[in-house]
C-alpha positions as CSV (number, residue, x, y, z in Angstrom):
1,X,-80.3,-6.0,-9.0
2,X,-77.4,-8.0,-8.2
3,X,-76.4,-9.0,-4.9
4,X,-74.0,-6.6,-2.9
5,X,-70.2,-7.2,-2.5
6,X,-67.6,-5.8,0.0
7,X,-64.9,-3.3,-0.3
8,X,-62.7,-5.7,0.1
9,X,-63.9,-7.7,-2.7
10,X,-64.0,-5.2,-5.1
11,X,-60.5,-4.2,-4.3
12,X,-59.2,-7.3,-4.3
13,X,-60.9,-7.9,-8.3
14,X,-59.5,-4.5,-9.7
15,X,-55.8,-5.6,-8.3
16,X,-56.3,-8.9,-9.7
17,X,-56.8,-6.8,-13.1
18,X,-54.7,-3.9,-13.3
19,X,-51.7,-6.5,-12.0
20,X,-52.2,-9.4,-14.9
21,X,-52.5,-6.6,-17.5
22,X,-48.9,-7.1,-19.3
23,X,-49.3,-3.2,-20.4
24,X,-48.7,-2.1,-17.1
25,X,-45.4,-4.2,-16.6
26,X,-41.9,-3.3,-16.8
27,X,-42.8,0.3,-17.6
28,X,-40.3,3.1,-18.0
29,X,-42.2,6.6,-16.3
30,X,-41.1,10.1,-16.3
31,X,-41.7,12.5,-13.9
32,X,-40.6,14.4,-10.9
33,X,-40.0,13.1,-7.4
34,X,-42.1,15.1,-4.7
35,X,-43.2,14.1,-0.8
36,X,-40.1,11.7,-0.5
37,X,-40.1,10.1,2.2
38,X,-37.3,7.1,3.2
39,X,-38.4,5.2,5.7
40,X,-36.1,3.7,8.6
41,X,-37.0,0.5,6.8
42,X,-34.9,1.5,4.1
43,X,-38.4,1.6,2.3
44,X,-39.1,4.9,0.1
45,X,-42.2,6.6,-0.3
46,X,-42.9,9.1,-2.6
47,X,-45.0,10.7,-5.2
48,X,-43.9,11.3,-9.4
49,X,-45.6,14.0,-10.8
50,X,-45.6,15.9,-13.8
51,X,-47.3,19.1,-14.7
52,X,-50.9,17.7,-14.9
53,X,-50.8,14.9,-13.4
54,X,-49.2,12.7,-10.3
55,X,-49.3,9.2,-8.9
56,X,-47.8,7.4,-5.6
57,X,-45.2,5.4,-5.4
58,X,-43.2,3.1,-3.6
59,X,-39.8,1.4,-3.7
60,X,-38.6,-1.5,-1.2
61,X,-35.6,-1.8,0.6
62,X,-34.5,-4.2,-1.8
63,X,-34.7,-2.1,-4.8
64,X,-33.8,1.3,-3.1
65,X,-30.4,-0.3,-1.7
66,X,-29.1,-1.0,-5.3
67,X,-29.4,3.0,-5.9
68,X,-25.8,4.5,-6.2
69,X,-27.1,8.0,-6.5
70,X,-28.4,10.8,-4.2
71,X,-32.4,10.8,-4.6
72,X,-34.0,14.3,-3.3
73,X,-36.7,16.2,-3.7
74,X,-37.9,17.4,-7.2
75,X,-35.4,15.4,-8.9
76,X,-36.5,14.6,-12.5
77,X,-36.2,10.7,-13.0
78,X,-37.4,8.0,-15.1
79,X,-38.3,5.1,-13.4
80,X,-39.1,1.3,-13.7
81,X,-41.9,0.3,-12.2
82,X,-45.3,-1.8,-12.1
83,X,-48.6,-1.1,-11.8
84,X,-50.4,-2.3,-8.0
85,X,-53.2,-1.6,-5.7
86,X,-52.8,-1.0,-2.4
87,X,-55.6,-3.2,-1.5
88,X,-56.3,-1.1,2.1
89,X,-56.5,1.9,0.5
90,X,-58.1,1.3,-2.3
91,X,-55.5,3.1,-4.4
92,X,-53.4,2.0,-7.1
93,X,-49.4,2.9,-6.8
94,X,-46.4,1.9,-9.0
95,X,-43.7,-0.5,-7.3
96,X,-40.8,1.2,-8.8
97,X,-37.6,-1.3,-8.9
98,X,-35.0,1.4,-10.6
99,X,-34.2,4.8,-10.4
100,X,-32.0,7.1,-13.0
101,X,-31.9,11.0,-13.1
102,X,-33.6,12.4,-16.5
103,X,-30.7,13.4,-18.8
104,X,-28.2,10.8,-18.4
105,X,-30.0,7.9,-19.6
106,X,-28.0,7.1,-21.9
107,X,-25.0,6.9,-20.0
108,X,-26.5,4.8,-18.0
109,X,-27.0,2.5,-20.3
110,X,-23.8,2.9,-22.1
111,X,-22.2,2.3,-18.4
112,X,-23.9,-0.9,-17.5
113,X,-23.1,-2.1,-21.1
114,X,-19.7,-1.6,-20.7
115,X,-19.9,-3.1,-17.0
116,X,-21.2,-6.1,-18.3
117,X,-18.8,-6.5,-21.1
118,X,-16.0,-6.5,-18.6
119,X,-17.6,-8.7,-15.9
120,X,-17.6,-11.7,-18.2
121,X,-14.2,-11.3,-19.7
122,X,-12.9,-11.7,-16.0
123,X,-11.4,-8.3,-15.2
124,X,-13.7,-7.8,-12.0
125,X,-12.4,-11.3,-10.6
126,X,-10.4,-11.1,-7.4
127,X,-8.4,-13.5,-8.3
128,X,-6.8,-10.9,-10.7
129,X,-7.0,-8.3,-7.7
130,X,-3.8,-7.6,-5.8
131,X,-3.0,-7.3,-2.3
132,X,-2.2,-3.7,-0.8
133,X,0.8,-3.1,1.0
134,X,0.0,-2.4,4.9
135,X,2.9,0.1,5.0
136,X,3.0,2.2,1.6
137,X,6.7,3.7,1.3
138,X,6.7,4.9,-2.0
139,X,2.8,5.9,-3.3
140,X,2.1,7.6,-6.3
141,X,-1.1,9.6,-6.8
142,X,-3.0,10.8,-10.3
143,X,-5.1,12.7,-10.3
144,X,-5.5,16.8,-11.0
145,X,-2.8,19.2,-10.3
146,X,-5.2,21.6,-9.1
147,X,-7.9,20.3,-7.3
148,X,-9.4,19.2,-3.7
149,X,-8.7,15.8,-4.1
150,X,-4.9,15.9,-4.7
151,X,-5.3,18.4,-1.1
152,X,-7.1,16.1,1.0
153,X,-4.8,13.0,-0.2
154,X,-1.8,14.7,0.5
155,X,-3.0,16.3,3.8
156,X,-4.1,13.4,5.4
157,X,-1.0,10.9,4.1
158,X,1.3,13.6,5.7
159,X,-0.7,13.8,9.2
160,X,-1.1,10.3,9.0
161,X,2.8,9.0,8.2
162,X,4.7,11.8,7.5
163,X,7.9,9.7,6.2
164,X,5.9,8.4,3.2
165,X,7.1,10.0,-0.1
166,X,4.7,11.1,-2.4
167,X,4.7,12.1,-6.1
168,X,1.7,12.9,-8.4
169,X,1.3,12.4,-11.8
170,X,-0.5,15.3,-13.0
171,X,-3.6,14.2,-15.6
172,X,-7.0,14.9,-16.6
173,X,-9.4,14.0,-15.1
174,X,-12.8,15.6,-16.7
175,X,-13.3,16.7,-20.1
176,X,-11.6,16.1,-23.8
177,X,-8.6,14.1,-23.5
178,X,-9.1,13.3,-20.2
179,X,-9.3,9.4,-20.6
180,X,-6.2,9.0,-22.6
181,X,-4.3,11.3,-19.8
182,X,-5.5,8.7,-17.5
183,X,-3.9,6.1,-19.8
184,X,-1.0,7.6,-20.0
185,X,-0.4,8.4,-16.4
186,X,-1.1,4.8,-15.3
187,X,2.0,4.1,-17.7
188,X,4.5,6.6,-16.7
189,X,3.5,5.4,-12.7
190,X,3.6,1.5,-13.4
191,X,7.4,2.1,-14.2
192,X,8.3,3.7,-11.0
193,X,8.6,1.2,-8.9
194,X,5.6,2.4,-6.5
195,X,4.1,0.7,-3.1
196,X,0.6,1.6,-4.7
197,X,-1.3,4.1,-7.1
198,X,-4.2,6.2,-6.3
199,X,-6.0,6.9,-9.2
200,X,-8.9,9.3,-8.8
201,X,-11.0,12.5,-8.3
202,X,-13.5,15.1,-6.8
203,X,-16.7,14.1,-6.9
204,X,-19.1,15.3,-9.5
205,X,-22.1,14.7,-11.9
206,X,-21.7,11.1,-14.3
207,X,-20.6,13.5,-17.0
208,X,-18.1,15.0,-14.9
209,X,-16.6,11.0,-14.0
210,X,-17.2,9.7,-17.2
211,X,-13.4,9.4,-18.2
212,X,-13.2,6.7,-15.7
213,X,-16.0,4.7,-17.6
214,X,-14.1,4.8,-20.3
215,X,-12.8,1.1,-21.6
216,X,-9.5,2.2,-22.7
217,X,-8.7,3.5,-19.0
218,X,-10.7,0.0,-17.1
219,X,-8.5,-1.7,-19.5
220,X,-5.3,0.0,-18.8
221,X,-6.0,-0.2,-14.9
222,X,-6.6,-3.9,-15.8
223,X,-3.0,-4.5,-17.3
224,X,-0.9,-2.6,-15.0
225,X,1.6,-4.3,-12.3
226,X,1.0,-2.1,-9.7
227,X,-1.2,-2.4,-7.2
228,X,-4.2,0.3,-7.6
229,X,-7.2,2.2,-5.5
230,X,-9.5,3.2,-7.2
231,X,-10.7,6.7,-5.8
232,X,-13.7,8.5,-7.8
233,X,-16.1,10.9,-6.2
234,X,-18.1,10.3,-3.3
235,X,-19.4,7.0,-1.8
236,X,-22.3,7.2,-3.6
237,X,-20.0,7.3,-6.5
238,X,-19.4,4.3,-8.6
239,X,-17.6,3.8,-11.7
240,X,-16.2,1.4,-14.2
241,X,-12.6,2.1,-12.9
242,X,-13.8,0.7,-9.4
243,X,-14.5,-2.3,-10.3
244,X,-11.3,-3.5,-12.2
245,X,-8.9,-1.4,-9.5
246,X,-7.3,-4.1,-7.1
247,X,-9.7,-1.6,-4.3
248,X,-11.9,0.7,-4.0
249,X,-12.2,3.8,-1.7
250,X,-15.0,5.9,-1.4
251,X,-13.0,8.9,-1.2
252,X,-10.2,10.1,-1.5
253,X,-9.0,10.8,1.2
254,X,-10.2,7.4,2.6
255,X,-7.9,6.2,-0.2
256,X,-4.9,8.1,1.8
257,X,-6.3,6.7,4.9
258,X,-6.4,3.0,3.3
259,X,-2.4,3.2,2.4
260,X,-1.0,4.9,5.5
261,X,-1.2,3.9,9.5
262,X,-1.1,6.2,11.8
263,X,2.2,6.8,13.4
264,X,0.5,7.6,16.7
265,X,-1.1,4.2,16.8
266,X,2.0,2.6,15.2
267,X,4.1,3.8,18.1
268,X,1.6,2.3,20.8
269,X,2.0,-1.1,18.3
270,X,5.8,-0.9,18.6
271,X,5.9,-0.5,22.5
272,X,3.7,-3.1,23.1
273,X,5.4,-5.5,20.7
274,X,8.5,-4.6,22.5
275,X,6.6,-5.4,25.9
276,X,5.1,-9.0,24.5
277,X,8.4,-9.7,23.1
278,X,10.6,-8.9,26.9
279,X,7.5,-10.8,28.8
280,X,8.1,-13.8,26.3
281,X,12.0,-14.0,26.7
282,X,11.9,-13.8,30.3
283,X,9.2,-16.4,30.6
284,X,11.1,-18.7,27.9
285,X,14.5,-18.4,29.9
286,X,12.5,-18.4,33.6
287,X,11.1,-22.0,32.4
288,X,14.6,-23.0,31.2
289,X,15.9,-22.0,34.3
290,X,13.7,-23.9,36.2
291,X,14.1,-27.3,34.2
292,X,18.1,-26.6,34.7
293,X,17.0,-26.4,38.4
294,X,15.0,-29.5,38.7
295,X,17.7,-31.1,36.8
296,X,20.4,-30.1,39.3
297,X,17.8,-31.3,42.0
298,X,17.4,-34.8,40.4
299,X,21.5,-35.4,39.8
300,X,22.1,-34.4,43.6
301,X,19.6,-37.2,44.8
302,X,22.5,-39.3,43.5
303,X,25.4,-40.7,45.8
304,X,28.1,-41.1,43.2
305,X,27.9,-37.1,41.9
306,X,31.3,-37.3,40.3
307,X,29.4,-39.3,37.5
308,X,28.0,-36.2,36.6
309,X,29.9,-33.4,37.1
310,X,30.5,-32.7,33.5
311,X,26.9,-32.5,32.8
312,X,26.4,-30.2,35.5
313,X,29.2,-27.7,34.1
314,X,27.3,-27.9,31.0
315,X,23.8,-27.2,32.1
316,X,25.5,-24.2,34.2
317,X,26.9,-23.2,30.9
318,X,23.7,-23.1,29.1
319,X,22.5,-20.9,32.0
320,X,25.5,-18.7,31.7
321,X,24.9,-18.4,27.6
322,X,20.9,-17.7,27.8
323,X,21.7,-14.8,30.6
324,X,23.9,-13.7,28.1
325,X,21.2,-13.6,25.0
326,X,19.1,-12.4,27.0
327,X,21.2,-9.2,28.0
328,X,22.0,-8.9,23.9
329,X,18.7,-9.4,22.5
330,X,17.0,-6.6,25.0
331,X,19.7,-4.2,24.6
332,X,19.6,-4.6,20.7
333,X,15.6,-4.4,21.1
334,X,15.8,-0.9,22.9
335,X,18.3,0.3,20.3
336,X,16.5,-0.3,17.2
337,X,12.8,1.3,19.5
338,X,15.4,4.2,19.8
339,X,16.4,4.7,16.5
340,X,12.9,4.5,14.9
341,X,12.0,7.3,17.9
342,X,14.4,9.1,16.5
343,X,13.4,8.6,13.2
344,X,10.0,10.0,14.0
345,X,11.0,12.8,16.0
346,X,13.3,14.2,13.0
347,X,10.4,14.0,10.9
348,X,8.0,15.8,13.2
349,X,10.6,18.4,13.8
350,X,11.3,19.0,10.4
351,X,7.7,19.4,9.6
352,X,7.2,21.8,12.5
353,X,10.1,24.0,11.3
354,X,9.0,24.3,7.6
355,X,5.5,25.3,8.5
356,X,7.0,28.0,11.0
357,X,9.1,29.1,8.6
358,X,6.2,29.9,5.9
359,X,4.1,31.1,8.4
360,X,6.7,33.5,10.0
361,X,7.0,34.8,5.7
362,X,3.4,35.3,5.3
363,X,3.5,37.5,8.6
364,X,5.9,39.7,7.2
365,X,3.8,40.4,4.2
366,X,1.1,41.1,6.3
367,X,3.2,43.3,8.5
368,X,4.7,45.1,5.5
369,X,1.3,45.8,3.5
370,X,-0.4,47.1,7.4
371,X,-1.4,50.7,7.1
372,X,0.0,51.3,10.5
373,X,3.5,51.2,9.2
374,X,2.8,53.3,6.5
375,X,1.2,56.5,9.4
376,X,4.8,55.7,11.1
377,X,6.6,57.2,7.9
378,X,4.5,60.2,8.5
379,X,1.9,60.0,6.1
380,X,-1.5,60.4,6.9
381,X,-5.0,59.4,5.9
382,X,-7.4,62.1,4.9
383,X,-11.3,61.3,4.1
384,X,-14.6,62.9,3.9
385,X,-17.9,62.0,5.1
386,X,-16.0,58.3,5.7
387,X,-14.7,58.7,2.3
388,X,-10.9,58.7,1.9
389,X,-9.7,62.0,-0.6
390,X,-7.4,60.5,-3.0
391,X,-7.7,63.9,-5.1
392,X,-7.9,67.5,-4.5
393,X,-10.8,68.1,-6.8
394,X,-13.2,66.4,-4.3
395,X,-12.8,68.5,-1.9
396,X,-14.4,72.0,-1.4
397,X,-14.5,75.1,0.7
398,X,-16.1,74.8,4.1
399,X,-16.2,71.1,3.9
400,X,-15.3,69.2,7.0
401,X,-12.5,66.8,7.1
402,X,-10.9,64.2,9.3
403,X,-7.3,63.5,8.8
404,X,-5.8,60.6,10.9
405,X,-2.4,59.8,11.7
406,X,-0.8,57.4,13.8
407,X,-1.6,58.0,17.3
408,X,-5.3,59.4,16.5
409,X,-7.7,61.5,14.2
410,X,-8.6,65.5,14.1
411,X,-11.3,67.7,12.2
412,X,-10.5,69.9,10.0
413,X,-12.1,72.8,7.7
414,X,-11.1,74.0,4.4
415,X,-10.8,77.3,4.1
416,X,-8.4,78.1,1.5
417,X,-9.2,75.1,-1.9
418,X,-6.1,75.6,-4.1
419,X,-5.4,73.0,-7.3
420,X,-2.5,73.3,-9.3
């Protein structure tokens, strides 16, 4: 009989085993993800099952913070992983270090193909990346006609800075067809002379983004003069076209956010620039003043003043020129904080009288289609056991029926049931 070991020993032999084993490297696993728990960490716990079988697993925070995708409960996956023990516990887990939903494995793989490709011809480089405008003008937006993203971006760039001007380039954006749209966008807008192009979507599954992993359109968005955000999907959502636009936004309307300021905040910027800008003037001119002063003060201590005379003229003509700059350089100051008021004000208003205007339309219909106006013309509402009588043949002797009008309801009985 051999001697006894511990549990620890024993443990620590079959981790030594299963973790030199080559076979159970690198492995590729599919299954479902159940019990998924992510840890505050940034740690994730789970177990991958399939229908006989299951096994734990668990994927650091260094792993699990490269994944671009929304991991939930009884997601089919296939994972990379290697084989451990969890020496405490005597149980053996997989350390997973990638995670991609079943089905789309070989877009995936198509996708970090094409990634790399691009990576080491240069078009990811900043140095190729330009700058965005701080105050967008003139932005042009592709996208879908019809959809929630061209909403949000135009919504929030018109609460935002209502005096930009705004003109979308209709294209596809899912589907057949929909990369060479793209394309073909991105060349009509690069000739239109715009602060900045948003370029984008909803989000959706990788099939539904895929036109913007297409090389044609990364190569396109590569070429073109203007500067570009790239806007696909959620934040979670990353394509090709993200990393050769000059930026990224996660959203977009966090693209709209990214190319307008807000006017409200601008305005507080403008009054205290116009306050810094007074405070520095007066300061500038009070130390002036005071060097003309202590000038004056050192010339008087001398007994033959005639000798300077003429330089005193001149130092109170200086004073008499920098009152006057100052009175010009406030007064044209307040003007042009006046006009840009203006400016704003017009804008607001007119905003404010278009969207009264459509809403005082749409209460018309309303008013017109209410079945209150039609009981004013005298016509009347007949109906039967809460059923309204559109036809004579419904109705029967002795049956009991409330007809209401416009100021309020009686019963009735048939007595009489005639039909022509």
């Amino acid at each position: 009989m051999s001697n006894p070991i511990s549990v620890s020993l024993i443990n620590r032999y079959i981790k030594d085993v299963l973790e030199k084993d080559y076979k159970l490297k690198n492995l590729k696993i599919i299954g479902e993800i159940s019990n998924l728990k992510m840890h505050q960490s940034g740690h994730w716990y789970f177990t991958l099952k399939d229908e006989y079988s299951r096994v734990s697993a668990i994927m650091f925070s260094s792993y699990s913070s490269r994944v671009k995708i929304k991991i939930q409960e009884g997601m089919k996956v296939i994972v990379s992983a290697n084989v451990g023990v969890y020496e405490q516990g005597g149980t053996y887990q997989l350390y997973v270090t990638e995670i991609i939903p079943q089905g789309i494995g070989s877009l995936y793989i198509e996708f970090e193909k094409l990634k790399k490709i691009l990576f080491e011809e240069g078009l990811f480089d900043d140095s190729h990346k330009a700058k965005i405008p701080s105050f967008c003008q003139k932005i042009g937006v592709i996208t879908a006609p019809k959809g929630a993203a061209v909403r949000d971006i135009i919504t929030t760039i018109k609460r935002r800075w209502p005096v930009a001007e705004i003109i979308l380039i209709p294209a596809l954006v899912q589907g057949e067809g929909a990369a060479l749209s793209i394309v073909e966008a991105l060349d009509i807008a690069d000739k239109m002379n715009f602060d900045v192009i948003i370029c984008g979507r909803g989000g959706g599954s990788i099939e539904d983004l895929w036109p913007f992993n297409e090389e044609i359109v990364a190569r396109k968005i590569y070429e073109v003069k203007t500067p570009i955000i790239s806007a696909v999907g959620h934040e979670i959502d990353y394509t090709i076209s993200d990393f050769v636009a000059d930026l990224r936004a996660p959203t977009p309307t966090a693209a709209a956010e990214i190319v307008t300021p807000n006017q409200f905040e601008f305005s507080q910027l403008l009054l205290q620039t116009k306050r810094n800008l007074v405070s520095s003037f007066y300061n500038k001119t009070d130390l002036l003043n005071k060097n003309i002063q202590n000038i004056k003060k050192i010339n008087a201590l001398n007994s033959v003043d005639s000798l300077y005379i003429n330089k005193r003229l001149y130092l109170d003509n200086i004073q008499t020129s920098i009152s006057k700059l100052k009175e010009i350089f406030f007064n044209k100051l307040v003007s042009s904080l006046k006009e840009k008021k203006i400016v704003l004000n017009n804008n607001f208003f007119k905003i404010y009288n278009e969207k009264n205007h459509y809403l005082e339309n749409y209460i018309s219909k309303i008013d017109l289609l209410s079945p209150l106006k039609v009981f004013s013309r005298g016509y009347a509402k007949v109906s039967k056991n809460n059923i309204i009588v559109t036809s004579v043949k419904s109705i029967k002797e002795n049956d009991i029926l409330k007809i209401s009008f416009n100021d309020g309801n009686i019963d009735t009985k048939v007595i009489n049931k005639k039909e022509e």
